[in-house]
VMD Tcl script that draws the C-alpha trace (Angstrom):
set ca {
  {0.00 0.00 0.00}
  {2.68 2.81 0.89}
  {3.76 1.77 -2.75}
  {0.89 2.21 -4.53}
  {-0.06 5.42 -2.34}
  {3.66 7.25 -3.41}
  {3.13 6.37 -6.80}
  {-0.35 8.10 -6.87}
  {0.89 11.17 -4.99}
  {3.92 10.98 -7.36}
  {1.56 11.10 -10.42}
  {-0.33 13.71 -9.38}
  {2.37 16.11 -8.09}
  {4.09 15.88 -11.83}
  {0.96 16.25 -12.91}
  {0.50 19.64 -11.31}
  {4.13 20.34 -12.97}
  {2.51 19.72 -16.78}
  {4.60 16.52 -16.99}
  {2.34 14.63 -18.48}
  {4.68 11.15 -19.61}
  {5.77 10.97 -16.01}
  {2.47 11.71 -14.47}
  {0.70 8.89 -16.76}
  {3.42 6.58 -15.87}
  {3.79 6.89 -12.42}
  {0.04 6.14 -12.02}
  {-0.23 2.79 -14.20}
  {2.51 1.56 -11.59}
  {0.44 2.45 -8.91}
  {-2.27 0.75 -10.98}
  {-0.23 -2.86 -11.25}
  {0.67 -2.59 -7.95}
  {-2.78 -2.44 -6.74}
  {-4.03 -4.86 -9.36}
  {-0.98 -7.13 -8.02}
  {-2.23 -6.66 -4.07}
  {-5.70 -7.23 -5.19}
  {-4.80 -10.71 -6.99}
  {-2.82 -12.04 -4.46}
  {-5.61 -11.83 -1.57}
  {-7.96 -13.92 -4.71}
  {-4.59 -16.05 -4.99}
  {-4.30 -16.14 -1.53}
  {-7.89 -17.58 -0.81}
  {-7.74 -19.95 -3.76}
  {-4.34 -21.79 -2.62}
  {-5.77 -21.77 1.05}
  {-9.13 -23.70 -0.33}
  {-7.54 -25.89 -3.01}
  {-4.73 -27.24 -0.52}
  {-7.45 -27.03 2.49}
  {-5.60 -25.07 4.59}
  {-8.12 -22.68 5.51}
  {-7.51 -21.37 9.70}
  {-9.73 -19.48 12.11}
  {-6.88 -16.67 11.78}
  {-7.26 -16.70 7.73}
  {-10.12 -16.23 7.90}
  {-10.13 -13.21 10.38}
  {-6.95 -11.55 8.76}
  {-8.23 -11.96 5.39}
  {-11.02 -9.40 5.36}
  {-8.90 -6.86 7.52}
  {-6.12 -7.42 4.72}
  {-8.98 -6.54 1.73}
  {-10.41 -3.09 4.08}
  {-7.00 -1.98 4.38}
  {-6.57 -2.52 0.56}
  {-9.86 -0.88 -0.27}
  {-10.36 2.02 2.28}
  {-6.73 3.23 1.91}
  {-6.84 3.34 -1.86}
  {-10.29 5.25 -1.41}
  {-9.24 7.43 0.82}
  {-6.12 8.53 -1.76}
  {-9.03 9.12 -4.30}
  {-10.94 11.06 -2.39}
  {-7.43 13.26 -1.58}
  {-6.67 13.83 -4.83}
  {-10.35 14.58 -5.75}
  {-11.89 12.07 -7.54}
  {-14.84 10.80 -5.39}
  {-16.64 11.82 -2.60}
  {-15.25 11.36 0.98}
  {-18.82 9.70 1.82}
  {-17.87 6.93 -0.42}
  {-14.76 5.35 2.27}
  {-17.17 7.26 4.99}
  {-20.38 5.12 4.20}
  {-18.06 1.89 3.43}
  {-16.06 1.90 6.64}
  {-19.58 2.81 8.80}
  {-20.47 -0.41 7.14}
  {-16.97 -2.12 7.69}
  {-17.01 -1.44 11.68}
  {-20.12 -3.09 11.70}
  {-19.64 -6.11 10.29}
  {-16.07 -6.45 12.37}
  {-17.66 -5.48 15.19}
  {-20.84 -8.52 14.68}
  {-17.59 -11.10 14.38}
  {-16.07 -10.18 17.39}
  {-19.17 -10.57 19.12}
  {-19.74 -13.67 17.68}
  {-16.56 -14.85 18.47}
  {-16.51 -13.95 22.40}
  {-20.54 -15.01 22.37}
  {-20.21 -18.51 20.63}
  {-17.07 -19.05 19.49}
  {-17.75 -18.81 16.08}
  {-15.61 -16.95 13.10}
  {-18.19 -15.25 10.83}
  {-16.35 -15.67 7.20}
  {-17.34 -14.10 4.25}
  {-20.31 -14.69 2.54}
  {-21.12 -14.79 -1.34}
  {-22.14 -10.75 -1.25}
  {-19.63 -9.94 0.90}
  {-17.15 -11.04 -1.62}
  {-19.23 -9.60 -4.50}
  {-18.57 -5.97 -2.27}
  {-14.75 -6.81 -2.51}
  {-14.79 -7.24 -6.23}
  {-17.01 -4.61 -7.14}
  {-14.81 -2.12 -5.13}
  {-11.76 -3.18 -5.99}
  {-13.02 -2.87 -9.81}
  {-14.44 0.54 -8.96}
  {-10.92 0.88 -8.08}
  {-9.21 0.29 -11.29}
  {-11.66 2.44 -12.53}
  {-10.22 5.16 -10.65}
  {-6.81 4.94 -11.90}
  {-7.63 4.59 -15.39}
  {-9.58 7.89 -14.90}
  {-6.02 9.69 -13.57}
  {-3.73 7.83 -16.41}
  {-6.34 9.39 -18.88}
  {-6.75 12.61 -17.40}
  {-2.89 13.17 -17.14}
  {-2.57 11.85 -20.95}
  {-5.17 13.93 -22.26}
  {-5.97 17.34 -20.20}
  {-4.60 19.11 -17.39}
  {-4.99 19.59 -13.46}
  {-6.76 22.71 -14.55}
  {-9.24 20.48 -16.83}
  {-9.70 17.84 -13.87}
  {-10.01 20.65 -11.31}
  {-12.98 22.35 -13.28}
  {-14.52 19.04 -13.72}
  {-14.03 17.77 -10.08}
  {-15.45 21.03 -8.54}
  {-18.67 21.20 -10.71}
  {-17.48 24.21 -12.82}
  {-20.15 24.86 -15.41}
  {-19.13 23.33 -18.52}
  {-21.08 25.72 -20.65}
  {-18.73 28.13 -19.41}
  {-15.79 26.56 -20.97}
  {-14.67 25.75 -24.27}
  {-15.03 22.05 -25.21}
  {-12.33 19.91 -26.73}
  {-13.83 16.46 -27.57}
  {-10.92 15.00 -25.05}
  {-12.43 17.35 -22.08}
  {-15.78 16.21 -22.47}
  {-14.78 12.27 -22.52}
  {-12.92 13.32 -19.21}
  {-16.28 14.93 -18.06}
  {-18.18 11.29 -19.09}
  {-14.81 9.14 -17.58}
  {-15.74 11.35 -14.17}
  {-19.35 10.98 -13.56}
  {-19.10 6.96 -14.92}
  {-16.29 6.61 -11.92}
  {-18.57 8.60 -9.43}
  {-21.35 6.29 -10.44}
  {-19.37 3.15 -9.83}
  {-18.32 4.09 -7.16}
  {-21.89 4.31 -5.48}
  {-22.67 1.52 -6.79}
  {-20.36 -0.58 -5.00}
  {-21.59 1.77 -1.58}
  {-25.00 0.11 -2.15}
  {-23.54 -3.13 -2.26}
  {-21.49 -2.87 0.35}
  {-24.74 -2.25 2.63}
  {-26.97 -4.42 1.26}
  {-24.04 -6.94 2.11}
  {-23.88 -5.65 4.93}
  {-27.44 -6.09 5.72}
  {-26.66 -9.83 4.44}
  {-24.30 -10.76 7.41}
  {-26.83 -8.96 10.18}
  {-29.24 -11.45 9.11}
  {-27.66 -14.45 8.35}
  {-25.42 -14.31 12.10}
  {-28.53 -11.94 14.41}
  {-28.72 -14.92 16.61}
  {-24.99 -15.52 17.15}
  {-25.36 -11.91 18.29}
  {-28.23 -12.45 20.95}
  {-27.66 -12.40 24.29}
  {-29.16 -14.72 26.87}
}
mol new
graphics top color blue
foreach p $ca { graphics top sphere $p radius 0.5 }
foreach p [lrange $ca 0 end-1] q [lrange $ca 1 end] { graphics top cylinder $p $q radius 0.2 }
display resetview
């Protein structure tokens, strides 16, 4: 993560500087490394259940591994402007949660609360939201300016400015990443919503 972080920051401060070619390829590193630390927690879980070597602690680290993963790469985006802060705000609410139903569960009954089918389909939508969000900033850096992004990220009126056929695709790239990107919020609480019901009676108390 600190890798894929500097690389971002990196992009974006030559990007303030007009250098585009290092700007656009210090962010597609910081785009392999995150596709690389977001393969090897699928790698991870696939060698664990083809070899059946699955633990109690695997299956508690696992899903603290993928928030750090997804909350610190959201948190960079919403830094350097691309999506709302409620997006990692809504997603950690729901994150706290869910940790804090396991650990119940686990003092109550001794029971470890893995992930279910949605809660994995949360993980991959957000991670691909992700991507998403990257490829936005190695396309923005290619193609405009911080000027362009800034005007586009702070709701400038686009009537006001004169459109280059680039500049608007940026404008579409922006509000298709925004959209993803609530997306995977609602399926992070209905997923959510998925473990409170499944695991309510673990959670009882006599």
């Amino acid at each position: 993560m600190p890798f894929v972080l500097g690389f971002a920051y990196l992009a974006n401060s030559l990007g303030m500087k007009e250098q585009r070619i290092g700007a656009v390829l210090s962010m597609v590193i910081a785009l392999l490394l995150f596709a690389l630390a977001s393969f090897s927690d699928f790698l991870d879980g696939h060698i664990a259940r083809k070899y059946n070597i699955v633990s109690n602690f695997g299956k508690f680290i696992d899903p603290i591994a993928d928030k750090l993963l997804i909350l610190a790469t959201m948190i960079l985006f919403v830094e350097l402007g691309y999506i709302s802060a409620w997006v990692p705000i809504i997603t950690l609410f729901r994150d706290l949660i869910v940790t804090g139903m396991r650990l119940i569960a686990v003092e109550s009954s001794g029971k470890v609360i893995a992930a279910n089918f949605w809660g994995k389909i949360k993980t991959v939508s957000q991670i691909a939201a992700l991507l998403v969000c990257f490829a936005y900033g190695i396309y923005s850096f290619a193609v405009g300016s911080v000027g362009d992004m800034i005007t586009i990220q702070h709701g400038f009126q686009l009537a006001d400015v004169e459109l280059s056929s680039a500049y608007a695709a940026l404008h579409n790239f922006y509000f298709m990443m925004n959209s993803l990107a609530w997306v995977t919020v609602a399926i992070a609480l209905f997923s959510g919503l998925t473990y409170w019901l499944s695991n309510r009676k673990l959670l009882t108390v006599a």
